[in-house]
C-alpha positions as CSV (number, residue, x, y, z in Angstrom):
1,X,-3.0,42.9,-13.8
2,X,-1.4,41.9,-16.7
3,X,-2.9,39.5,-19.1
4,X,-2.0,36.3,-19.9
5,X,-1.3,35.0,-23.3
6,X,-4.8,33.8,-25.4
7,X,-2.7,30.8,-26.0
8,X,-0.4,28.9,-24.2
9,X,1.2,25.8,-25.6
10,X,1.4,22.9,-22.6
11,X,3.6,19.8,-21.6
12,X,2.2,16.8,-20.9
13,X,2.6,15.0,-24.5
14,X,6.1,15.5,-24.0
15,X,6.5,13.1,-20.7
16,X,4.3,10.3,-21.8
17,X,1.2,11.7,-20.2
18,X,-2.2,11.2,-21.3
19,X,-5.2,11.1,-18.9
20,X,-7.5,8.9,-21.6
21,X,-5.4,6.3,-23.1
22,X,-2.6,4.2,-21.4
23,X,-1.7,3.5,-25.1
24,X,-1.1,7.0,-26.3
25,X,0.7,7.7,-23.5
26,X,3.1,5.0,-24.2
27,X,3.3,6.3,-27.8
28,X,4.0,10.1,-26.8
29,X,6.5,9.0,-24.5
30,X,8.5,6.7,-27.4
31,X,8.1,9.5,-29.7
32,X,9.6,12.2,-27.5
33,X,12.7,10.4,-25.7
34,X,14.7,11.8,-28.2
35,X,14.7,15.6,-27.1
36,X,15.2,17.0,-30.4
37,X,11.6,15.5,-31.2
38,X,10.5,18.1,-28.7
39,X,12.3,21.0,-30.0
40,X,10.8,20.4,-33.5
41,X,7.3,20.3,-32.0
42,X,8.2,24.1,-30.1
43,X,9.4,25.4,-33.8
44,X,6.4,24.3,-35.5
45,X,3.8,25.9,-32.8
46,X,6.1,29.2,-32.9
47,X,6.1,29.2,-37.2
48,X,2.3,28.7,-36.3
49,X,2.4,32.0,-34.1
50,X,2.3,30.6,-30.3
51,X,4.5,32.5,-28.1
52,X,4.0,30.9,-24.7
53,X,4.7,27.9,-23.3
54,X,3.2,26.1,-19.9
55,X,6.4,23.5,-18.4
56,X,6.2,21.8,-15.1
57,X,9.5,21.2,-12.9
58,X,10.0,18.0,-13.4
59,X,14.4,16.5,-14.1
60,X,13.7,16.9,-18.2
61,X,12.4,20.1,-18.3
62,X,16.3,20.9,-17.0
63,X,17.1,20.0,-20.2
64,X,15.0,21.7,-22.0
65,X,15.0,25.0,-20.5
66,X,18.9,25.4,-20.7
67,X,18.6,24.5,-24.8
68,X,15.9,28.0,-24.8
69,X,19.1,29.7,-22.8
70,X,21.5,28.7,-25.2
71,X,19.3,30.0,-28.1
72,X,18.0,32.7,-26.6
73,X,18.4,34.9,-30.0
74,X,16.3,32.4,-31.4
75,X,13.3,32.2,-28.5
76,X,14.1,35.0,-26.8
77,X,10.2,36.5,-26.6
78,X,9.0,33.3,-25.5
79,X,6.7,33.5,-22.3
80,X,7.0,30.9,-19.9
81,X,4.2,29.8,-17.7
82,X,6.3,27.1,-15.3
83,X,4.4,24.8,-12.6
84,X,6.0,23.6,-9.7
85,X,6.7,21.5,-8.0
86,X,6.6,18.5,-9.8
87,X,5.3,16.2,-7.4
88,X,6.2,12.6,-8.5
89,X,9.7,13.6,-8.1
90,X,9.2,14.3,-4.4
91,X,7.1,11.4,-3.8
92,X,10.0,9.3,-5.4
93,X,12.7,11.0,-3.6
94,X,10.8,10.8,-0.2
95,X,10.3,6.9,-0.9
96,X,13.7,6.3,-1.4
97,X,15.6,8.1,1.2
98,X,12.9,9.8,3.8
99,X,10.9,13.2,4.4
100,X,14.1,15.2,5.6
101,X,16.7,13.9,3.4
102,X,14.3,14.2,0.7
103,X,13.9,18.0,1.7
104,X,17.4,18.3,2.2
105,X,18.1,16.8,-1.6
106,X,15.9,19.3,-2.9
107,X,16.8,22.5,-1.4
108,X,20.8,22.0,-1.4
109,X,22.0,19.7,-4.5
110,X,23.8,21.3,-7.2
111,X,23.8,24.6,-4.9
112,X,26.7,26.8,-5.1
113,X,28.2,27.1,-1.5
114,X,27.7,30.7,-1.3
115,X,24.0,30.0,-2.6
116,X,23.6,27.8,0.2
117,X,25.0,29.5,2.5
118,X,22.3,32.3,1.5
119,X,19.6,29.4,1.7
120,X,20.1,28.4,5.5
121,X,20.3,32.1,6.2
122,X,17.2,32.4,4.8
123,X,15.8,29.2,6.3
124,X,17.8,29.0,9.3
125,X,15.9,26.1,11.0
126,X,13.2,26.0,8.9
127,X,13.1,22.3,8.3
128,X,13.6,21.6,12.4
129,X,11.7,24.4,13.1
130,X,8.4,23.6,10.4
131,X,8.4,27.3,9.6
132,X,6.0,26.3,6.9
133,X,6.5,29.7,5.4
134,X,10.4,30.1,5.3
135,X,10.2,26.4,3.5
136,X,7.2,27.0,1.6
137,X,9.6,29.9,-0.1
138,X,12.9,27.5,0.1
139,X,11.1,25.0,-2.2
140,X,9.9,27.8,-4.4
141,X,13.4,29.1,-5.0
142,X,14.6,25.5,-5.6
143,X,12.2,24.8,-7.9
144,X,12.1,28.1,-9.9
145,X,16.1,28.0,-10.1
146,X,15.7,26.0,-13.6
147,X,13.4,29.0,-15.2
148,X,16.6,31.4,-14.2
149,X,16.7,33.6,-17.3
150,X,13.9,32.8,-19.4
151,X,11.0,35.3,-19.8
152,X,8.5,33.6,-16.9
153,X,4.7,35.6,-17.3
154,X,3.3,33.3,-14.6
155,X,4.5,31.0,-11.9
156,X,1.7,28.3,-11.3
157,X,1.6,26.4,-7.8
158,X,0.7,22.6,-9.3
159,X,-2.7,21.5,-8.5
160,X,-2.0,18.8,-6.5
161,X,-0.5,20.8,-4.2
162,X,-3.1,23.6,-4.4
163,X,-6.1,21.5,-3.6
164,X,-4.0,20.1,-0.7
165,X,-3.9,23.5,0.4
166,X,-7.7,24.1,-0.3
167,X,-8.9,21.1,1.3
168,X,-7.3,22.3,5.3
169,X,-8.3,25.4,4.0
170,X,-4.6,27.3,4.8
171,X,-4.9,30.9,3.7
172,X,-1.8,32.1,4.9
173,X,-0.1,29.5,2.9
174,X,-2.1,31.3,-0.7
175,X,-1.3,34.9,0.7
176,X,2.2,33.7,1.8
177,X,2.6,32.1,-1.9
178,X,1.0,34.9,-4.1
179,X,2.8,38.2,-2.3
180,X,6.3,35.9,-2.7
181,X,5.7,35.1,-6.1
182,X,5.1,39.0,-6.8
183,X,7.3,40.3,-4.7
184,X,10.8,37.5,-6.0
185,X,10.5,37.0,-9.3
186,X,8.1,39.8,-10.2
187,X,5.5,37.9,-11.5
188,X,1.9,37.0,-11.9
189,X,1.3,33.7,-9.1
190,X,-0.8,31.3,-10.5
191,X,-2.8,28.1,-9.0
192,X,-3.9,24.9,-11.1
193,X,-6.8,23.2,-9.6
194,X,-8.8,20.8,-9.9
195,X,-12.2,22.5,-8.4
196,X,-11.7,26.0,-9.3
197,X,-14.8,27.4,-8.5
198,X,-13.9,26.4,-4.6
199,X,-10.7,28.0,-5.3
200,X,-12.0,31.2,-6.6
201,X,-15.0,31.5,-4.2
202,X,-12.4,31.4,-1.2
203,X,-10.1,33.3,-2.5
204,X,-12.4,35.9,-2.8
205,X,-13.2,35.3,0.8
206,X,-9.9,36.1,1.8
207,X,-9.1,39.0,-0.3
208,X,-6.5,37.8,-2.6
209,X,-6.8,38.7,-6.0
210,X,-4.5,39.4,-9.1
211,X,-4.1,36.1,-9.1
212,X,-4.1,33.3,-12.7
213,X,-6.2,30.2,-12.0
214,X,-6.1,26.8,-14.1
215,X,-8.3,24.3,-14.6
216,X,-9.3,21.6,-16.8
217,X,-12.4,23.1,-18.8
218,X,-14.0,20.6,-21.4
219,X,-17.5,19.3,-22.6
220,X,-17.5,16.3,-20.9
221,X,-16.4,17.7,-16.9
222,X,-13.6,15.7,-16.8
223,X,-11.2,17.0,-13.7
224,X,-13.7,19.6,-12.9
225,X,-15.1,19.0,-9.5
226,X,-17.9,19.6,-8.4
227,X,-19.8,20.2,-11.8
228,X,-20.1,21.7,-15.4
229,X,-22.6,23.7,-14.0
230,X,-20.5,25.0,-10.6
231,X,-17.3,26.3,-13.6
232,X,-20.0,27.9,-16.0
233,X,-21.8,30.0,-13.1
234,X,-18.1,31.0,-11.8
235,X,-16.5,31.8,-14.9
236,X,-19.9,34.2,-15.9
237,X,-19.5,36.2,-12.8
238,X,-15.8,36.2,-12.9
239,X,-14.3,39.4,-12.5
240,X,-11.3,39.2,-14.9
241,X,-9.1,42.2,-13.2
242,X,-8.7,39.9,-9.9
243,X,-8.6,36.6,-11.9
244,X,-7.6,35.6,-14.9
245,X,-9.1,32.4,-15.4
246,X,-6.8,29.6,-17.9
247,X,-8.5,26.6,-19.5
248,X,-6.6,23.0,-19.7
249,X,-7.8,20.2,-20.8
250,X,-10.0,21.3,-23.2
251,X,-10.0,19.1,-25.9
């Protein structure tokens, strides 16, 4: 398996987003609605030797991404660690319009006919159907259109959805996932959890390996369920060749 970057430079400062303080949240969002505010904060950790960079899926990162295309002479060895999906845009886009026009938003805006064409061949009735697979790898494609030509190491599945996942306990969904992930885009899958020692312990279980798993990891146990205790015995008898094991959150 090949190993992930030692470290990887995250988003949430740049969409307003800090667990601890309403306030500074509020602050890192005012500070970074000018996009170019977020660029300079990229140049400064690459002139400080980071080459790797965690983005989630959300309307922004859009943005963002195509400015790396654009300059790609510039970032060009750049790894990208992408999470998707970004769920507050579904749950937005579901309360607004509905479950299947939400899907149907998603899968087919700003599609090419010919690529959706190629998307209800793939699906065919998917959506009617609940093939859970076929649109488990609809929404993948959707979401991992935006990444389209940048140098992704990892693509994470975001934790909300993971522990979902976790919780009925749906191990075809994680097989599914993972050999897709590999077998598409030719990378590493990743998962982002909030109780990774679960995680790991059933994945284990199930035989699925080669797989990157992120959690928060900090002094305090903040977002790291069930205890300090549970993610220190797990990560001392880890086995790094079947999972390379990311820390969030950490400070």
């Amino acid at each position: 398996m090949e190993k992930i970057d030692r470290i990887i430079f995250g988003d949430n400062q740049f969409f307003g987003i800090n667990h601890m303080s309403e306030e500074k949240a509020q602050q890192l969002a005012e500070k970074f609605y000018d996009i170019q505010n977020i660029y300079n904060v990229y140049d400064i950790a690459f002139d400080n030797g980071i080459k790797a960079i965690m983005l989630n899926s959300n309307e922004r990162a859009k943005e963002i991404c195509e400015y790396f295309r654009q300059n790609k002479s510039k970032y060009g060895d750049i790894a990208w660690y992408p999470s998707i999906p970004y769920p507050h845009k579904y749950a937005n886009l579901v309360a607004e319009k509905g479950i299947f026009p939400a899907i149907n938003e998603v899968l087919f805006a700003n599609n090419s006919v010919g690529g959706a064409l190629s998307m209800i061949a793939k699906g065919g009735m998917a959506v009617l159907g609940k093939d859970v697979i076929k649109l488990m790898q609809m929404l993948v494609d959707a979401e991992a259109k935006m990444f389209k030509g940048l140098n992704v190491k990892v693509l994470f599945l975001q934790n909300i959805i993971t522990d979902l996942i976790l919780g009925y306990e749906m191990r075809q969904i994680f097989e599914a996932y993972c050999d897709y992930i590999r077998k598409k885009y030719g990378v590493l899958p990743g998962l982002i959890t909030q109780n990774m020692p679960r995680l790991k312990q059933k994945l284990e279980e199930w035989g699925i390996d080669e797989v990157v798993i992120c959690s928060s990891i900090n002094k305090i146990g903040y977002l790291m369920s069930p205890s300090i205790q549970a993610y220190t015995d797990a990560i001392e008898k880890n086995d790094p060749q079947k999972y390379q094991l990311m820390a969030m959150g950490s400070t």
